[in-house]
PDB file of N, CA, C and O in Angstrom:
ATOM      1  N   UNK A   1     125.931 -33.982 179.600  1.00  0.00           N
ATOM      2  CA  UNK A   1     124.879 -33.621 178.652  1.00  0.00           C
ATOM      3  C   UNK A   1     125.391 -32.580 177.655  1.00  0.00           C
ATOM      4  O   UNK A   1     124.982 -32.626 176.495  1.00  0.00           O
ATOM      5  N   UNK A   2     126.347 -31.554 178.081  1.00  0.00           N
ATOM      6  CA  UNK A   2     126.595 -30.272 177.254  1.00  0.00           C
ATOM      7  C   UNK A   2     127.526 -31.246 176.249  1.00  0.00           C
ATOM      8  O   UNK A   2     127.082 -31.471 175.123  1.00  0.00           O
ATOM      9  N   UNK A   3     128.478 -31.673 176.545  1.00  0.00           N
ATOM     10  CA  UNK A   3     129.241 -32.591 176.269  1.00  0.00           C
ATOM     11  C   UNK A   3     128.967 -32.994 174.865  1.00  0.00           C
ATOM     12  O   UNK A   3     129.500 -32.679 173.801  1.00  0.00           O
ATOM     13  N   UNK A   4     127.812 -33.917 175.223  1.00  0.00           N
ATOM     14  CA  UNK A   4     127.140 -34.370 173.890  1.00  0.00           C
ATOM     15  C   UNK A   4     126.891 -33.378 172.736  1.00  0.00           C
ATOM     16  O   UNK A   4     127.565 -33.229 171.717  1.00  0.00           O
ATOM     17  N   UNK A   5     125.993 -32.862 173.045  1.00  0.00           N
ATOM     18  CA  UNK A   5     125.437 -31.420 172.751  1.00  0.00           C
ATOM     19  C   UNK A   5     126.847 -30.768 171.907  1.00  0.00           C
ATOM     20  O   UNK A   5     126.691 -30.751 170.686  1.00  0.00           O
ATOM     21  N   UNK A   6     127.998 -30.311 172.332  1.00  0.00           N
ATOM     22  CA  UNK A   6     128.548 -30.135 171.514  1.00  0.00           C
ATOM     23  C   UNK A   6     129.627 -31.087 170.565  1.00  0.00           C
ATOM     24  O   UNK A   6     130.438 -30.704 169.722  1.00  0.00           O
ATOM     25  N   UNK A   7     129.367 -32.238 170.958  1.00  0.00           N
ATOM     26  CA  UNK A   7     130.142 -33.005 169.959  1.00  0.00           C
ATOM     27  C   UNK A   7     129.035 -33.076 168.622  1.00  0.00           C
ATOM     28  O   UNK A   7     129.339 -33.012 167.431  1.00  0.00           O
ATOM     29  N   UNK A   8     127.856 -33.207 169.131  1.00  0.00           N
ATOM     30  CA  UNK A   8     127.000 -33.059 168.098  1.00  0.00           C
ATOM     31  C   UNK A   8     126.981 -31.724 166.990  1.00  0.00           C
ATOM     32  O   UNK A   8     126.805 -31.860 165.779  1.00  0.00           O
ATOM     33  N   UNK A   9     127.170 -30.609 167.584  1.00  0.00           N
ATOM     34  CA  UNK A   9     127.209 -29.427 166.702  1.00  0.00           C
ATOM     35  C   UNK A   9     128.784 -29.773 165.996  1.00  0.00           C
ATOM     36  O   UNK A   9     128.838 -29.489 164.800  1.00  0.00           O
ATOM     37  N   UNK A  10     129.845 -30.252 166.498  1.00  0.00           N
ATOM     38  CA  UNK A  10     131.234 -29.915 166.126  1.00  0.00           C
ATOM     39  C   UNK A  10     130.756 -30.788 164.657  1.00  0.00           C
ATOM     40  O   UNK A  10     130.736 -30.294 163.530  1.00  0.00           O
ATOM     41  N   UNK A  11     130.429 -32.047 164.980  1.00  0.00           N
ATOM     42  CA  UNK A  11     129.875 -33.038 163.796  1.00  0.00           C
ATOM     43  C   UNK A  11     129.173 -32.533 162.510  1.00  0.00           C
ATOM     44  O   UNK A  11     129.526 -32.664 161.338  1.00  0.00           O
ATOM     45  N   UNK A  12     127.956 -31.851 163.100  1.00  0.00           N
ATOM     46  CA  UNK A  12     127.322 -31.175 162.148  1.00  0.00           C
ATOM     47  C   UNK A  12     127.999 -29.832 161.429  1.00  0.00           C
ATOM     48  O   UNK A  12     127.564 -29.142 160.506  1.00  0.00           O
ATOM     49  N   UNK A  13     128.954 -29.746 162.029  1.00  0.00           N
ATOM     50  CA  UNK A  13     129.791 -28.472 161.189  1.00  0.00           C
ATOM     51  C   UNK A  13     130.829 -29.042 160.396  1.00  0.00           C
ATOM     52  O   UNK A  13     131.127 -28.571 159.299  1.00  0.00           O
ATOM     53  N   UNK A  14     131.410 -30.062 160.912  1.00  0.00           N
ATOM     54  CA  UNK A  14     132.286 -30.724 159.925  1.00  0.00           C
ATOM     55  C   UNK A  14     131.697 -31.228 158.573  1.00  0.00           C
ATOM     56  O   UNK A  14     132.373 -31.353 157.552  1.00  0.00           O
ATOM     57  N   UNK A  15     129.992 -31.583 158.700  1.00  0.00           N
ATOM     58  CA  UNK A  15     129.341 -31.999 158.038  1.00  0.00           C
ATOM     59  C   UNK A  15     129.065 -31.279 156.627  1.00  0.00           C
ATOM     60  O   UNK A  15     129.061 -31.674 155.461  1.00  0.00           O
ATOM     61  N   UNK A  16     128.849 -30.125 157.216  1.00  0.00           N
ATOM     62  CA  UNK A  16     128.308 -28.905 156.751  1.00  0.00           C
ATOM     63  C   UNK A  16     129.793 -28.029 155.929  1.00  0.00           C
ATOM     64  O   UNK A  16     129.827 -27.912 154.704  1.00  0.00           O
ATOM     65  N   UNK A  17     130.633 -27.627 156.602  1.00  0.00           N
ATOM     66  CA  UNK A  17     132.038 -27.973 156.280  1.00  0.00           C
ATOM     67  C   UNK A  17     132.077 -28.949 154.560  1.00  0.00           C
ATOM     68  O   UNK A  17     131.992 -28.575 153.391  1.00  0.00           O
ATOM     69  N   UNK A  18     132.176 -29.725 154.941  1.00  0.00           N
ATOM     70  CA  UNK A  18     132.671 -30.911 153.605  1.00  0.00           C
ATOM     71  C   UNK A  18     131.590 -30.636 152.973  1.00  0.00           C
ATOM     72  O   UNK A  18     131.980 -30.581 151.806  1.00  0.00           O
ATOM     73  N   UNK A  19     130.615 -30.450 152.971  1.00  0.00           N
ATOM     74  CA  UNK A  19     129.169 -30.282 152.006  1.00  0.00           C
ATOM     75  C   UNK A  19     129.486 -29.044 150.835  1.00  0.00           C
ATOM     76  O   UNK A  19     129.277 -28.997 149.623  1.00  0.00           O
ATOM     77  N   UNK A  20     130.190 -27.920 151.964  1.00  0.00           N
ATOM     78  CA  UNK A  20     130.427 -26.975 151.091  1.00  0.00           C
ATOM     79  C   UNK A  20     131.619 -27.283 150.205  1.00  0.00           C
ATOM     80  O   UNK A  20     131.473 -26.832 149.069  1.00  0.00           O
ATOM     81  N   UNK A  21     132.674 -27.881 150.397  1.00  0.00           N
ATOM     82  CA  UNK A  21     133.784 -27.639 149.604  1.00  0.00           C
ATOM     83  C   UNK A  21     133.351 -28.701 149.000  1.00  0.00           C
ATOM     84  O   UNK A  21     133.946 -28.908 147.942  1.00  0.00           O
ATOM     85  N   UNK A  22     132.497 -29.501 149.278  1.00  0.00           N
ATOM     86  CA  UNK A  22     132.250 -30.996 147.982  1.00  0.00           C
ATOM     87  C   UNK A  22     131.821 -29.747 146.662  1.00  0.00           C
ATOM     88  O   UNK A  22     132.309 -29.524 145.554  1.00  0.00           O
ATOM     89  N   UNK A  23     130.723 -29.152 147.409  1.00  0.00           N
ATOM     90  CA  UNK A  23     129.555 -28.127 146.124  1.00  0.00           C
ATOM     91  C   UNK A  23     130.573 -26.892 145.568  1.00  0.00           C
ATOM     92  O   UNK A  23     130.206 -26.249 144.585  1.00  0.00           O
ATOM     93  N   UNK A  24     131.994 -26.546 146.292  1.00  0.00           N
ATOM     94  CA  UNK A  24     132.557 -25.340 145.374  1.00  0.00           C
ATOM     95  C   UNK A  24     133.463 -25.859 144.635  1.00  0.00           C
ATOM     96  O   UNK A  24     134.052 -25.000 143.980  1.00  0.00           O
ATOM     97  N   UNK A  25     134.043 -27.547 144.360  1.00  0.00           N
ATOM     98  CA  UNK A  25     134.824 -28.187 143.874  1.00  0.00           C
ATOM     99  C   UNK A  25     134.385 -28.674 142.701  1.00  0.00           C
ATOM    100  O   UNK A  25     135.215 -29.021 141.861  1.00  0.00           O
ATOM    101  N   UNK A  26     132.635 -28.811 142.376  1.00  0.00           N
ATOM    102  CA  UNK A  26     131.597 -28.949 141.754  1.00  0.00           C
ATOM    103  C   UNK A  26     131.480 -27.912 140.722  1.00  0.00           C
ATOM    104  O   UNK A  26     131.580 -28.109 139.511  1.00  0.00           O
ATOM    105  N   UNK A  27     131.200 -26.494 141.459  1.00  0.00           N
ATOM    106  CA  UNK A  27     131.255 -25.446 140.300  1.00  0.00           C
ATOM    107  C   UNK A  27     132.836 -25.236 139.935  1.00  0.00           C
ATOM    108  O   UNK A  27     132.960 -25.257 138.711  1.00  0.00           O
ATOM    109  N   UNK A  28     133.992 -25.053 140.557  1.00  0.00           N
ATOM    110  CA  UNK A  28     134.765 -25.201 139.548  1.00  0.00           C
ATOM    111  C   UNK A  28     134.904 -26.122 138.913  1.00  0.00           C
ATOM    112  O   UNK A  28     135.554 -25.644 137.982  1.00  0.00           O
ATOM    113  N   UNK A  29     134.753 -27.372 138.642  1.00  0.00           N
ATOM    114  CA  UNK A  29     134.876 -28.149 137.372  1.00  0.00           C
ATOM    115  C   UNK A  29     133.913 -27.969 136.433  1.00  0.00           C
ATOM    116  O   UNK A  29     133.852 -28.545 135.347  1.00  0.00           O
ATOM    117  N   UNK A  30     132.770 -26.738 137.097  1.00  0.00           N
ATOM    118  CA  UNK A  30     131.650 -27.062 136.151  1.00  0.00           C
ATOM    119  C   UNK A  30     132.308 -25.879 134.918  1.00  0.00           C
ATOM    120  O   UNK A  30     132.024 -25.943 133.722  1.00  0.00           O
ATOM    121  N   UNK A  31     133.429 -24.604 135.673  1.00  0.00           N
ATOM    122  CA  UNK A  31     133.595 -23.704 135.184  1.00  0.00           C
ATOM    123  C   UNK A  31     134.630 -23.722 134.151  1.00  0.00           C
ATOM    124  O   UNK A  31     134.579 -23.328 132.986  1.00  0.00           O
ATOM    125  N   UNK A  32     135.941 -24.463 135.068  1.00  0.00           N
ATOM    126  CA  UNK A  32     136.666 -25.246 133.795  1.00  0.00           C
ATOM    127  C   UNK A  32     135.900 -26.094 132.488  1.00  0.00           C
ATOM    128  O   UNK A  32     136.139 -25.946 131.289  1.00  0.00           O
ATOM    129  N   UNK A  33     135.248 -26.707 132.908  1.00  0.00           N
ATOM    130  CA  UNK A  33     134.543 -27.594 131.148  1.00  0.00           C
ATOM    131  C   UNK A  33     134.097 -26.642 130.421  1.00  0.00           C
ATOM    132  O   UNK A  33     134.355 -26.628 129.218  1.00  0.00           O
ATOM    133  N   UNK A  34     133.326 -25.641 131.024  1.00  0.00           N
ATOM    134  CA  UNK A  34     132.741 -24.400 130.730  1.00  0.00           C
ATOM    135  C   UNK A  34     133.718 -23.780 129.390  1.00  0.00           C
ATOM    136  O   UNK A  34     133.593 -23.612 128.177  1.00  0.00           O
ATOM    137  N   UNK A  35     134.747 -23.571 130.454  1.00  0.00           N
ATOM    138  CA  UNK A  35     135.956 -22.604 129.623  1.00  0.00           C
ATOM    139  C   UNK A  35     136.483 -23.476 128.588  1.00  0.00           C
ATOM    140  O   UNK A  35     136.557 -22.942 127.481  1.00  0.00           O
ATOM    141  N   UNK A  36     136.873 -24.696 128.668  1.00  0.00           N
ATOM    142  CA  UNK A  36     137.566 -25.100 128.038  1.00  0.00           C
ATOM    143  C   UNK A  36     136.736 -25.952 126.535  1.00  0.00           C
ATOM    144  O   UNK A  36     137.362 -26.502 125.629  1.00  0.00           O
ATOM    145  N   UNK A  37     135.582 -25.872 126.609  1.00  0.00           N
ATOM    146  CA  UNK A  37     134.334 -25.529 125.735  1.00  0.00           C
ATOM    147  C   UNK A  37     134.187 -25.199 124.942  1.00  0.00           C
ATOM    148  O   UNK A  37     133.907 -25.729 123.867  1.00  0.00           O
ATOM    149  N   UNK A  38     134.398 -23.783 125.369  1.00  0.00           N
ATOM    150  CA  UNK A  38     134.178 -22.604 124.865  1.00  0.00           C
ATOM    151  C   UNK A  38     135.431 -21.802 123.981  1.00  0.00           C
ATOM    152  O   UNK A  38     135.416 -20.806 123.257  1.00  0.00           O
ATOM    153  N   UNK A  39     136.601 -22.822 124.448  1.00  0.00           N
ATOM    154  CA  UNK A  39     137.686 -22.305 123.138  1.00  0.00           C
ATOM    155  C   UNK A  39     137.568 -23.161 122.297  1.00  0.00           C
ATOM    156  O   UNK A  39     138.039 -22.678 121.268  1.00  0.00           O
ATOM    157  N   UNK A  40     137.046 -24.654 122.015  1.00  0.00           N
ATOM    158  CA  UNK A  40     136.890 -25.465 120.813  1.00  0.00           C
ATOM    159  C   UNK A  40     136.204 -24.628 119.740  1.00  0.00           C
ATOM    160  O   UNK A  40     135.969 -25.115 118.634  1.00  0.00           O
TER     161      UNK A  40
END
């Protein structure tokens, strides 16, 4: 039972994990276009 239990959390952290670096890979490109914008 624990077993489960933590394959389930390991999952949801990997999940959670990739969620974040999807969303900080997001603002830097948002920051590069930003910049590079902003010298035209």
């Amino acid at each position: 039972m624990s077993e489960n239990l933590f394959q389930a959390l390991e999952m949801l952290g990997q999940g959670m994990l990739g969620i974040f670096v999807v969303l900080g890979l997001i603002a830097l490109l948002v920051v590069l276009m930003q910049k590079l914008d902003g010298k035209k």
